[in-house]
PQR file of N, CA, C, O and H, with PARSE charges and radii, in Angstrom:
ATOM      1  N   UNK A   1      52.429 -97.973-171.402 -0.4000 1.5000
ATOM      2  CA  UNK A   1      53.530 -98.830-171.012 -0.0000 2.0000
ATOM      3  C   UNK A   1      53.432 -99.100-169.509  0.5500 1.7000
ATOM      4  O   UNK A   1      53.435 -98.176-168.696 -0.5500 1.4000
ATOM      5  N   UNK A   2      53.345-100.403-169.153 -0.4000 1.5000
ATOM      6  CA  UNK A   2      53.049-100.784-167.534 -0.0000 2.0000
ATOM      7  C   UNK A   2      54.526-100.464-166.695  0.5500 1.7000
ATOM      8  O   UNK A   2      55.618-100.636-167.236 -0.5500 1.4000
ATOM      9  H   UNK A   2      53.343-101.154-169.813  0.4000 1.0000
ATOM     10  N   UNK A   3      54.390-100.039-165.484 -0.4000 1.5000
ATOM     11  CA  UNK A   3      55.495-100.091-164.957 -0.0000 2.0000
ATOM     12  C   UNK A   3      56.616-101.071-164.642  0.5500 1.7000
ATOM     13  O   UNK A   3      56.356-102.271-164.723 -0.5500 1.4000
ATOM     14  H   UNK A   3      53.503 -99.899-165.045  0.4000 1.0000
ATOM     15  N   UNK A   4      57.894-100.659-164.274 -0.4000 1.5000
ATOM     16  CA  UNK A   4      58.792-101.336-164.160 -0.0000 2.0000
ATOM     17  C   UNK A   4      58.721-101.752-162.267  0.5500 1.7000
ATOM     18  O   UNK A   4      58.122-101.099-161.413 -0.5500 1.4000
ATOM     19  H   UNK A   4      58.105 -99.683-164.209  0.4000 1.0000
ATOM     20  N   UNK A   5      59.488-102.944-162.070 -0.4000 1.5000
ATOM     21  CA  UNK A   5      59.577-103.266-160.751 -0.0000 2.0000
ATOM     22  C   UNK A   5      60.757-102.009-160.222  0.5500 1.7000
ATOM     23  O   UNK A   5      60.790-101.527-159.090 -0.5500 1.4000
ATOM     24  H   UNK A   5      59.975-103.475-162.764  0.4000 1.0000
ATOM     25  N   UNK A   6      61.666-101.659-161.358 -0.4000 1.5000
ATOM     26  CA  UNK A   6      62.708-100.334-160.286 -0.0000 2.0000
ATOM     27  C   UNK A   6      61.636 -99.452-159.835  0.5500 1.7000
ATOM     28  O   UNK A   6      61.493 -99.219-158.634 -0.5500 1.4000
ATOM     29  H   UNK A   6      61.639-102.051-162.277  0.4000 1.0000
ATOM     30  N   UNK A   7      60.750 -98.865-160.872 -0.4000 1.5000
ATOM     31  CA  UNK A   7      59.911 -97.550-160.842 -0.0000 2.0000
ATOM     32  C   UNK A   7      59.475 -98.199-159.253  0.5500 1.7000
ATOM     33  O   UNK A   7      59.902 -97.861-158.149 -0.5500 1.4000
ATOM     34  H   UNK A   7      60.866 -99.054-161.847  0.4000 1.0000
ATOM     35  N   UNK A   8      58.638 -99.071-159.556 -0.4000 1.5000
ATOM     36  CA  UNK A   8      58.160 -99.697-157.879 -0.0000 2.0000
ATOM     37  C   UNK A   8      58.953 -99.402-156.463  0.5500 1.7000
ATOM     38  O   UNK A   8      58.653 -98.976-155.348 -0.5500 1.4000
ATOM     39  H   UNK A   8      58.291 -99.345-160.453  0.4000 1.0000
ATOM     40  N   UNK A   9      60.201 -99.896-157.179 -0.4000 1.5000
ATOM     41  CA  UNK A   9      61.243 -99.925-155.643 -0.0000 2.0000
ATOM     42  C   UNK A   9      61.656 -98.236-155.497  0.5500 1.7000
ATOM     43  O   UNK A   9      61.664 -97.653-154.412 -0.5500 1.4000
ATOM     44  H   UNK A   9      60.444-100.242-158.085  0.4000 1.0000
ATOM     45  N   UNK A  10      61.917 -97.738-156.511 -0.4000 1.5000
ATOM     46  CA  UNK A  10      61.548 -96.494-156.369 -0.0000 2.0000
ATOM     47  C   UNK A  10      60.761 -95.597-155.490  0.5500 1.7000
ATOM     48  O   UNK A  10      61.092 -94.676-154.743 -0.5500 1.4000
ATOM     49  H   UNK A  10      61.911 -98.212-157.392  0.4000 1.0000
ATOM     50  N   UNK A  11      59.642 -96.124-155.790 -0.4000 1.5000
ATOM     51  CA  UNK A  11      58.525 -94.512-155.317 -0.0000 2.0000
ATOM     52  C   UNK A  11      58.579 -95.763-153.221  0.5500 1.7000
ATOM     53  O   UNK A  11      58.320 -95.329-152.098 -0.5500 1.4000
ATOM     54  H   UNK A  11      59.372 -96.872-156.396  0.4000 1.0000
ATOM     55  N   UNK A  12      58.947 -96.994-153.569 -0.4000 1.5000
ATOM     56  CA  UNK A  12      59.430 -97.227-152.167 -0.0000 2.0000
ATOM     57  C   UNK A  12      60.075 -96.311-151.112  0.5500 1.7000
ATOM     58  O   UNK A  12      59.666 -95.889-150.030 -0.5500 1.4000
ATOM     59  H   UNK A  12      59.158 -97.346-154.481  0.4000 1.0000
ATOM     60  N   UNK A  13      61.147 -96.157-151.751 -0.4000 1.5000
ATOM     61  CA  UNK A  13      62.071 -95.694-151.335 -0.0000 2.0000
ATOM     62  C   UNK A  13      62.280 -94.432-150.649  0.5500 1.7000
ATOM     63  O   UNK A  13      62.928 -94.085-149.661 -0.5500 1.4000
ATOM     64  H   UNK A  13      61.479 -96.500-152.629  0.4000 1.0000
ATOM     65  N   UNK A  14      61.216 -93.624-151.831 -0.4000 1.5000
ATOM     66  CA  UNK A  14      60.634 -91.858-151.521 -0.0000 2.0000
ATOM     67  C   UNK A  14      59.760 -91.857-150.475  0.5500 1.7000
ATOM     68  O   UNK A  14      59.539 -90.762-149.959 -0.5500 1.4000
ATOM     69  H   UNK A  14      60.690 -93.906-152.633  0.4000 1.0000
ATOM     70  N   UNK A  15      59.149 -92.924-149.991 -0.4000 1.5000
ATOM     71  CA  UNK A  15      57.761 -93.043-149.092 -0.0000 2.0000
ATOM     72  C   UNK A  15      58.773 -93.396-147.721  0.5500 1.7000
ATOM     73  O   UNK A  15      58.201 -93.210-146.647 -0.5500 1.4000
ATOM     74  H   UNK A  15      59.329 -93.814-150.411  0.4000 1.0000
ATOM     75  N   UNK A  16      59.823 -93.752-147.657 -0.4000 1.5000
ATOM     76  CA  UNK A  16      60.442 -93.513-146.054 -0.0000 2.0000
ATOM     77  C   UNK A  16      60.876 -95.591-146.196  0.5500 1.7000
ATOM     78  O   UNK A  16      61.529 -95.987-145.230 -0.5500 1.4000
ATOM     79  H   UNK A  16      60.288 -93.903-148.529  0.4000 1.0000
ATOM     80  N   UNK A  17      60.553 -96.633-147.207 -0.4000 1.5000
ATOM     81  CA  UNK A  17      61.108 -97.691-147.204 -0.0000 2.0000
ATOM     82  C   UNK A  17      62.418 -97.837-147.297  0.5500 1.7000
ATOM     83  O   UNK A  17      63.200 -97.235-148.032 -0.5500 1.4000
ATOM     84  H   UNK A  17      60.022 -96.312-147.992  0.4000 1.0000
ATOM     85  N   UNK A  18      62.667 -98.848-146.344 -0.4000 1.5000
ATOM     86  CA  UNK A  18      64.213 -99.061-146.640 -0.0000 2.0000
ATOM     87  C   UNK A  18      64.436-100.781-146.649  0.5500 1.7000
ATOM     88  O   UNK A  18      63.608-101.460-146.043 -0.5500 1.4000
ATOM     89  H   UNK A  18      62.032 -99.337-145.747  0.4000 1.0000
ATOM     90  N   UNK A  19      65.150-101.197-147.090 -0.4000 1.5000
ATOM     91  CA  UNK A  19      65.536-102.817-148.389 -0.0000 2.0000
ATOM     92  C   UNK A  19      66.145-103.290-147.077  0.5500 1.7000
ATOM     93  O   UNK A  19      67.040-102.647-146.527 -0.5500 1.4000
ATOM     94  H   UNK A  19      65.823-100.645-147.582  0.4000 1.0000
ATOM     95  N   UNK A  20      65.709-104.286-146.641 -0.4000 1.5000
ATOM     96  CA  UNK A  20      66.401-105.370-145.928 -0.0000 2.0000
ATOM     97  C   UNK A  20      67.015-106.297-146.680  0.5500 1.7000
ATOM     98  O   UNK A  20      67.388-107.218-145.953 -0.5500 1.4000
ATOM     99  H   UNK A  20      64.982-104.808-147.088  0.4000 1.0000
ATOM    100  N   UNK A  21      67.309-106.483-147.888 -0.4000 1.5000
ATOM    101  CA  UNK A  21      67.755-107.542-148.300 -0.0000 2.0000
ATOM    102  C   UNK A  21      66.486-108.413-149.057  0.5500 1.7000
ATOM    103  O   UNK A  21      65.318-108.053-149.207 -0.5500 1.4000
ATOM    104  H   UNK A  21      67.006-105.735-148.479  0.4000 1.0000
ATOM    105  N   UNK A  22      67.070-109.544-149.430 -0.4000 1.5000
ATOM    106  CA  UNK A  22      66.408-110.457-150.385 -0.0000 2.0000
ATOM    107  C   UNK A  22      67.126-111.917-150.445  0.5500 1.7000
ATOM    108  O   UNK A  22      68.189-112.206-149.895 -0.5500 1.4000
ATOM    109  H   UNK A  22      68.018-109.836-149.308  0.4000 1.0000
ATOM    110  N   UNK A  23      66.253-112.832-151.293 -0.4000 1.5000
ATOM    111  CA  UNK A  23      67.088-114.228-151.772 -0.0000 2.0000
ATOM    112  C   UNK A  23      66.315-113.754-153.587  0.5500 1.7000
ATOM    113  O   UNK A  23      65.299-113.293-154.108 -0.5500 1.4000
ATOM    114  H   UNK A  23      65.390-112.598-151.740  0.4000 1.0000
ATOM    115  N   UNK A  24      67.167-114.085-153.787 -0.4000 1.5000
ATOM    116  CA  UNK A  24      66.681-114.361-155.707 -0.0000 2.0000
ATOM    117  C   UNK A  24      66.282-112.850-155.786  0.5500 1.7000
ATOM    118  O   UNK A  24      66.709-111.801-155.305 -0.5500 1.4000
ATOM    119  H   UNK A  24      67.992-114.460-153.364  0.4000 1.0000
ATOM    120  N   UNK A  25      65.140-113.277-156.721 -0.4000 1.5000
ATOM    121  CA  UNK A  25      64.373-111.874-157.281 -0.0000 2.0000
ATOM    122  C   UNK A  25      63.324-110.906-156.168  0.5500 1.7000
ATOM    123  O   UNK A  25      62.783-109.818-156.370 -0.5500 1.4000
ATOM    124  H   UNK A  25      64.793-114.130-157.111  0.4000 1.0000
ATOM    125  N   UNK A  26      63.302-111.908-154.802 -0.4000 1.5000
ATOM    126  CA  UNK A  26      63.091-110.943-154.006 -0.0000 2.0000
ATOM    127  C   UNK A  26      63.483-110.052-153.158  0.5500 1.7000
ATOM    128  O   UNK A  26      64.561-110.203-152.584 -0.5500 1.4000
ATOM    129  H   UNK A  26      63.741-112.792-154.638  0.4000 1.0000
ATOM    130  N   UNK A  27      62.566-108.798-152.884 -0.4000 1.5000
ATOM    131  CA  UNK A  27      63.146-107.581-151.811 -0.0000 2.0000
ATOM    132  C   UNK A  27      62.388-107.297-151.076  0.5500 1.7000
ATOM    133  O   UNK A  27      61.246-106.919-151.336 -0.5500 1.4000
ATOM    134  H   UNK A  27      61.690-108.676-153.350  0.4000 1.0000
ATOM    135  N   UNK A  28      63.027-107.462-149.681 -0.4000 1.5000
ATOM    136  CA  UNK A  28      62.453-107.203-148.918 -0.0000 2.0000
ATOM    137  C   UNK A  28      61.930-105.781-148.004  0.5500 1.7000
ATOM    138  O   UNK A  28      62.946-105.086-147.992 -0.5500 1.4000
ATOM    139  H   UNK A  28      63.955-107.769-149.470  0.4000 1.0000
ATOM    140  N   UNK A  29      61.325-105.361-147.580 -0.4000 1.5000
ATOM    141  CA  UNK A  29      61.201-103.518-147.430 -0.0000 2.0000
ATOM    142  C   UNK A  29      60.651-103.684-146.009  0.5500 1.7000
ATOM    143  O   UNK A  29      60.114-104.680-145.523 -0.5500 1.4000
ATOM    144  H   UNK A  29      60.499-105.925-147.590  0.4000 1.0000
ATOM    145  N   UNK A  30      60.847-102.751-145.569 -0.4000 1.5000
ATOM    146  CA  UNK A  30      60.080-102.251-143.927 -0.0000 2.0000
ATOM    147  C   UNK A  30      60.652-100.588-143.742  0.5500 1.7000
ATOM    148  O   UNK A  30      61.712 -99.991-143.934 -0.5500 1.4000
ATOM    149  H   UNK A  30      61.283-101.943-145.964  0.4000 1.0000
ATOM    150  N   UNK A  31      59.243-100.247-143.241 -0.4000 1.5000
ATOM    151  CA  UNK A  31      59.461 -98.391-142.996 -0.0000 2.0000
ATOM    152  C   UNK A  31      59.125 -98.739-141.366  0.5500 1.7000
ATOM    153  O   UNK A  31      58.581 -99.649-140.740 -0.5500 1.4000
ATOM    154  H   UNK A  31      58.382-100.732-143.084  0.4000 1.0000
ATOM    155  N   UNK A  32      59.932 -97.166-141.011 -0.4000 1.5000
ATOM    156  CA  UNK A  32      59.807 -97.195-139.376 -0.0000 2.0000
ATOM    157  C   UNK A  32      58.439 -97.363-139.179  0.5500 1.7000
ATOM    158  O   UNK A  32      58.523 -98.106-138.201 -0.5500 1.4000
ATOM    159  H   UNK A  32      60.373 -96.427-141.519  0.4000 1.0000
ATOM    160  N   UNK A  33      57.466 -97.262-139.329 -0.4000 1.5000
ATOM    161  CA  UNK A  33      56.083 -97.414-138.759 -0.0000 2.0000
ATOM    162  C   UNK A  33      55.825 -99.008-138.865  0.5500 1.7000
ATOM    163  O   UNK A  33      54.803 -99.310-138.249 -0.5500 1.4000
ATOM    164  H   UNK A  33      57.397 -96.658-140.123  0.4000 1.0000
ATOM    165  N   UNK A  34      56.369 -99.948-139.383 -0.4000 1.5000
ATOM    166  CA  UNK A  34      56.124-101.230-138.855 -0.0000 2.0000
ATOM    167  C   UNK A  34      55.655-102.094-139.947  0.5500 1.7000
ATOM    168  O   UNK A  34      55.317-103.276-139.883 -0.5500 1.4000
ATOM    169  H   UNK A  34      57.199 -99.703-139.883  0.4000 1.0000
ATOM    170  N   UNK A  35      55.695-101.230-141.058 -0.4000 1.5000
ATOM    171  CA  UNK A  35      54.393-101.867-142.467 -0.0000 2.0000
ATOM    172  C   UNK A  35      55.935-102.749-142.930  0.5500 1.7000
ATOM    173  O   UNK A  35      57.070-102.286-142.814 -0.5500 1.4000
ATOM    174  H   UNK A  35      55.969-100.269-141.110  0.4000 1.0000
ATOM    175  N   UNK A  36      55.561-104.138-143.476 -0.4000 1.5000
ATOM    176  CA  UNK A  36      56.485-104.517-144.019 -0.0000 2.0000
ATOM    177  C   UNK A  36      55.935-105.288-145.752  0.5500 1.7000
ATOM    178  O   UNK A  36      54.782-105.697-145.891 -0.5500 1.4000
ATOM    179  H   UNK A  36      54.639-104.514-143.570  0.4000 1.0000
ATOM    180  N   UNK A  37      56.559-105.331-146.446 -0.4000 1.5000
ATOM    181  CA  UNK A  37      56.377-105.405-148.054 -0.0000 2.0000
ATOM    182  C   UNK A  37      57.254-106.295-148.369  0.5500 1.7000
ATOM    183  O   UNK A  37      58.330-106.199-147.778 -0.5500 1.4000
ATOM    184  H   UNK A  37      57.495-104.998-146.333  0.4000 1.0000
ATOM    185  N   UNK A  38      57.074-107.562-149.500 -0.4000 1.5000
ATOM    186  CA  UNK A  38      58.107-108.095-150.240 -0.0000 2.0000
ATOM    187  C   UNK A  38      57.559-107.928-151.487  0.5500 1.7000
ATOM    188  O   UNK A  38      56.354-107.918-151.738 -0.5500 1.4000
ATOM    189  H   UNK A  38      56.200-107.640-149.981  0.4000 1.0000
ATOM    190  N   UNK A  39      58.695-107.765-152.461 -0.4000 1.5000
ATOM    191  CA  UNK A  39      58.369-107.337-153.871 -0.0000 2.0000
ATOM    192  C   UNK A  39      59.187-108.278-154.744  0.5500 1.7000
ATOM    193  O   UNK A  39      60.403-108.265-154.553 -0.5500 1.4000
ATOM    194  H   UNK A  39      59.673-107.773-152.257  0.4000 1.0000
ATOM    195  N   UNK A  40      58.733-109.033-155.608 -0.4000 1.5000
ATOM    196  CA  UNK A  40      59.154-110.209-156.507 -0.0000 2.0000
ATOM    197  C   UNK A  40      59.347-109.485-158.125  0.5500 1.7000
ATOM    198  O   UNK A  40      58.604-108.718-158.738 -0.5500 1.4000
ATOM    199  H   UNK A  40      57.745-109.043-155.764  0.4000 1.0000
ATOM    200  N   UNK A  41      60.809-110.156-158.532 -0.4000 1.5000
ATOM    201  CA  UNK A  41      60.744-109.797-159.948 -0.0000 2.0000
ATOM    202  C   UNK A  41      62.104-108.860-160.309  0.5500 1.7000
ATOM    203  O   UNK A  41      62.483-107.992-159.523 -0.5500 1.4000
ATOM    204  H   UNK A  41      61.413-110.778-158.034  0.4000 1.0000
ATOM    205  N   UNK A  42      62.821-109.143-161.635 -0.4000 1.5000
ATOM    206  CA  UNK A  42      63.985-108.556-161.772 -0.0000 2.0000
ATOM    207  C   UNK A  42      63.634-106.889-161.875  0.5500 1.7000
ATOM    208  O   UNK A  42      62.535-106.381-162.094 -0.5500 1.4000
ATOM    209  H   UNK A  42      62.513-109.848-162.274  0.4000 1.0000
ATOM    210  N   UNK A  43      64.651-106.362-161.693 -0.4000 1.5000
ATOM    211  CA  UNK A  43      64.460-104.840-161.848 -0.0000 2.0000
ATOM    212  C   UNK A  43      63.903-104.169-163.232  0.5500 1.7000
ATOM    213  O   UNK A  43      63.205-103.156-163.183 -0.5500 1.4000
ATOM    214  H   UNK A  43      65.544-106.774-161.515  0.4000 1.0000
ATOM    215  N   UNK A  44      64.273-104.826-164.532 -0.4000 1.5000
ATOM    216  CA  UNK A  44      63.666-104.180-165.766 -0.0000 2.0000
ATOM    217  C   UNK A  44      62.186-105.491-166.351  0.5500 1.7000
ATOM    218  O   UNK A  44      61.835-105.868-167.469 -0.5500 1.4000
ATOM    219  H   UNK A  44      64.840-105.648-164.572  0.4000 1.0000
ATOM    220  N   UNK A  45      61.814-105.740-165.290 -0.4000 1.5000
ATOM    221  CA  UNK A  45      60.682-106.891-165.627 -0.0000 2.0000
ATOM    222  C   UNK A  45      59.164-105.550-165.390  0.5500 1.7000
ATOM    223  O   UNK A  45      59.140-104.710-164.491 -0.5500 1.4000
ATOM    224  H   UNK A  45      62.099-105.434-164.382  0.4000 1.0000
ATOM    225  N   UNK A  46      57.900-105.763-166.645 -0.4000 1.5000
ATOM    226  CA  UNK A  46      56.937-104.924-166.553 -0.0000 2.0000
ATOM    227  C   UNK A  46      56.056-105.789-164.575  0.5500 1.7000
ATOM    228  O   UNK A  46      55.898-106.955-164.212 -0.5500 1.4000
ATOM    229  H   UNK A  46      57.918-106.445-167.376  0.4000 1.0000
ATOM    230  N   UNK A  47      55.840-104.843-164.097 -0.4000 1.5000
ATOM    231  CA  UNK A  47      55.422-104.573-162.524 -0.0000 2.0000
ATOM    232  C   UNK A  47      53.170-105.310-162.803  0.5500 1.7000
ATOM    233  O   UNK A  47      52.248-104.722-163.368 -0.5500 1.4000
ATOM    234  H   UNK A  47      55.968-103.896-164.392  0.4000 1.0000
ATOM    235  N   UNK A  48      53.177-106.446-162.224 -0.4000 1.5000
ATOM    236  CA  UNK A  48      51.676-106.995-162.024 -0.0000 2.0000
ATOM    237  C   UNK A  48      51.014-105.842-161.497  0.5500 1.7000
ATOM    238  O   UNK A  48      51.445-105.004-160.706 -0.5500 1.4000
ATOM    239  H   UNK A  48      53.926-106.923-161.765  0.4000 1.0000
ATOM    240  N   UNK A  49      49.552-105.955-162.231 -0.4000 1.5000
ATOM    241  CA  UNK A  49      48.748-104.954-161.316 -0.0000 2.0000
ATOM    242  C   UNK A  49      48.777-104.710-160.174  0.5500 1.7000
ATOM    243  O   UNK A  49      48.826-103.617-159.610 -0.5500 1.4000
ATOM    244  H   UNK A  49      49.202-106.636-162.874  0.4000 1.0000
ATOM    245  N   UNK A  50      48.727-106.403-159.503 -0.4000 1.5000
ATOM    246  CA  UNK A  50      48.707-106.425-157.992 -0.0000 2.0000
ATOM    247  C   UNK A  50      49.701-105.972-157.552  0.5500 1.7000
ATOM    248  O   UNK A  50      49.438-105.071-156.755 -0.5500 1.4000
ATOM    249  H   UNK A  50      48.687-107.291-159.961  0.4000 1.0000
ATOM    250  N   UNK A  51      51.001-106.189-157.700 -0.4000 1.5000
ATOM    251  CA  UNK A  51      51.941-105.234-157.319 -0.0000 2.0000
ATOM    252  C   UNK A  51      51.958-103.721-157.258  0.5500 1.7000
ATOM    253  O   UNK A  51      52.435-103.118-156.297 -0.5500 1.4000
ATOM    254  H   UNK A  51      51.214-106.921-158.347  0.4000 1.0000
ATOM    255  N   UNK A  52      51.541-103.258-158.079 -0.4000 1.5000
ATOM    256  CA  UNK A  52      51.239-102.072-157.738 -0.0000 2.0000
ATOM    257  C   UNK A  52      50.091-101.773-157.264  0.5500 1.7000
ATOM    258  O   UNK A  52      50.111-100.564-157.036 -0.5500 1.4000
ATOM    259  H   UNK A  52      51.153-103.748-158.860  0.4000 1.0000
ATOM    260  N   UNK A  53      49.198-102.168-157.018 -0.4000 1.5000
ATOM    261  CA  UNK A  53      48.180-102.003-156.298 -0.0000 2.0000
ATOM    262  C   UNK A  53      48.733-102.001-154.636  0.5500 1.7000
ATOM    263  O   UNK A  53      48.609-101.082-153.826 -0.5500 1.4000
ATOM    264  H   UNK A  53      49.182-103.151-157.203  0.4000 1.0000
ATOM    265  N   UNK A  54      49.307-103.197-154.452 -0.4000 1.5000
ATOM    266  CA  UNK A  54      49.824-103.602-153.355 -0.0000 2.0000
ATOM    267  C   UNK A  54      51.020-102.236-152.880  0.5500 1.7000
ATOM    268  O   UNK A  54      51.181-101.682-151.792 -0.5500 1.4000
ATOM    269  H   UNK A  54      49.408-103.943-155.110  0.4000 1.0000
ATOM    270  N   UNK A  55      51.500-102.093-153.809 -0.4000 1.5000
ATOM    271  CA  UNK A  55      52.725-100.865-153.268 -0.0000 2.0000
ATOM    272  C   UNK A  55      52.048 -99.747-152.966  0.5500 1.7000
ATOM    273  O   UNK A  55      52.379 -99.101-151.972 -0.5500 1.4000
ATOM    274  H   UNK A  55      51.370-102.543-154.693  0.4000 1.0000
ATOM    275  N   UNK A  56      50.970 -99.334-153.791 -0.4000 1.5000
ATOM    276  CA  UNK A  56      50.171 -97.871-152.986 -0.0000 2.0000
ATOM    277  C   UNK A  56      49.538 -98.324-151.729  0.5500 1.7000
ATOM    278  O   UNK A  56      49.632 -97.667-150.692 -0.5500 1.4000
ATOM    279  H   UNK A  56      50.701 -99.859-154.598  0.4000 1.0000
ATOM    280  N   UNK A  57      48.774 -99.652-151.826 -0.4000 1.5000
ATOM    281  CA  UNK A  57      48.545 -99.529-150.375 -0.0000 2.0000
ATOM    282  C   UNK A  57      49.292 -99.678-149.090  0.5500 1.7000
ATOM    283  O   UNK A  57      48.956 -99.347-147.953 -0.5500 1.4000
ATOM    284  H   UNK A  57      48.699-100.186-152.668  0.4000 1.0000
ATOM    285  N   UNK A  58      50.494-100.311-149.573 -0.4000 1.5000
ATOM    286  CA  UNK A  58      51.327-100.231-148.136 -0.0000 2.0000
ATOM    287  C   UNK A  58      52.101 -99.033-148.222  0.5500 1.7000
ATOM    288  O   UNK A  58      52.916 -99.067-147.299 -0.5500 1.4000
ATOM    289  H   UNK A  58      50.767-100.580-150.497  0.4000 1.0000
ATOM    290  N   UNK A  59      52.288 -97.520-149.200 -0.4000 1.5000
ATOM    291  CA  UNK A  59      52.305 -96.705-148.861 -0.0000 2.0000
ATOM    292  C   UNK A  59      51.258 -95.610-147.738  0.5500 1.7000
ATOM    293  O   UNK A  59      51.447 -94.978-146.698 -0.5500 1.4000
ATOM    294  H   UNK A  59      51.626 -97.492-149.950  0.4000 1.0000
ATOM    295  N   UNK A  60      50.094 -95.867-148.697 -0.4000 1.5000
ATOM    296  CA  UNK A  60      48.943 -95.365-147.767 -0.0000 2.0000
ATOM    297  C   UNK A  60      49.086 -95.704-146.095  0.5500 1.7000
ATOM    298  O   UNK A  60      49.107 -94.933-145.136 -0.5500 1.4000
ATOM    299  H   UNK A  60      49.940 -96.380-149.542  0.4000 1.0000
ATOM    300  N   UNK A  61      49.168 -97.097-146.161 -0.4000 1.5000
ATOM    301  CA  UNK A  61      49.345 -97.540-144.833 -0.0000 2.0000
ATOM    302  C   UNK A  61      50.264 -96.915-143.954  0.5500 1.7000
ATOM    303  O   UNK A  61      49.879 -96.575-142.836 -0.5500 1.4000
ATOM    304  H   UNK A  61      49.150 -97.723-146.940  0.4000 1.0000
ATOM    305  N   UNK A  62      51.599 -96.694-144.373 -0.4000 1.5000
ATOM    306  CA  UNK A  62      52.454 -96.306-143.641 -0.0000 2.0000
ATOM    307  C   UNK A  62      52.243 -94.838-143.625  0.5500 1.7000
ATOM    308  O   UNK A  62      52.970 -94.638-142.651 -0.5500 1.4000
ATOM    309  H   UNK A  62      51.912 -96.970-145.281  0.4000 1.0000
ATOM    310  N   UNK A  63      51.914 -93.923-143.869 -0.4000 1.5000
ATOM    311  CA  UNK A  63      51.533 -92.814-143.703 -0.0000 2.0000
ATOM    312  C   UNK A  63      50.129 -92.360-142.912  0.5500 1.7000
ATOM    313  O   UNK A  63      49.406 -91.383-143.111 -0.5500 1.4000
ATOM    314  H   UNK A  63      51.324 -94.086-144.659  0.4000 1.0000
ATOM    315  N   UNK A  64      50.026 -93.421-141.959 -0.4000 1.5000
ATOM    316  CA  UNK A  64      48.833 -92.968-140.919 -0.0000 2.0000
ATOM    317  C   UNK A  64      49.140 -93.038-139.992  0.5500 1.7000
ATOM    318  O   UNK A  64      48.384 -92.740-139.068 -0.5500 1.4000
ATOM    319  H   UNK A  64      50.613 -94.214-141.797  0.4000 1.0000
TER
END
């Protein structure tokens, strides 16, 4: 079962992101180190590869 966009905003959230806001189905994210992320898509919608691909790496990122 592919992930959900919450699960996404989720493990965001645990990694030190915090939600600036949005228009529509997007959210916007930035952690104190400067990395910034937008994430598209309702909360119970299954999460694109690239999206999650994209969310580990701007975790990785922000943790250097």
């Amino acid at each position: 079962m592919p992930k959900k966009i919450r699960e996404l905003l989720g493990e965001l959230e645990r990694a030190g992101f915090v939600s600036r806001g949005g228009k529509g189905s997007h959210r916007n994210f930035t952690h104190p180190s400067g990395v910034v992320l937008t994430i598209s898509g309702c909360l119970g919608d299954d999460a694109k590869p690239y999206q999650i691909k994209l969310v580990r790496e701007k975790i990785e990122e922000s943790q250097k």
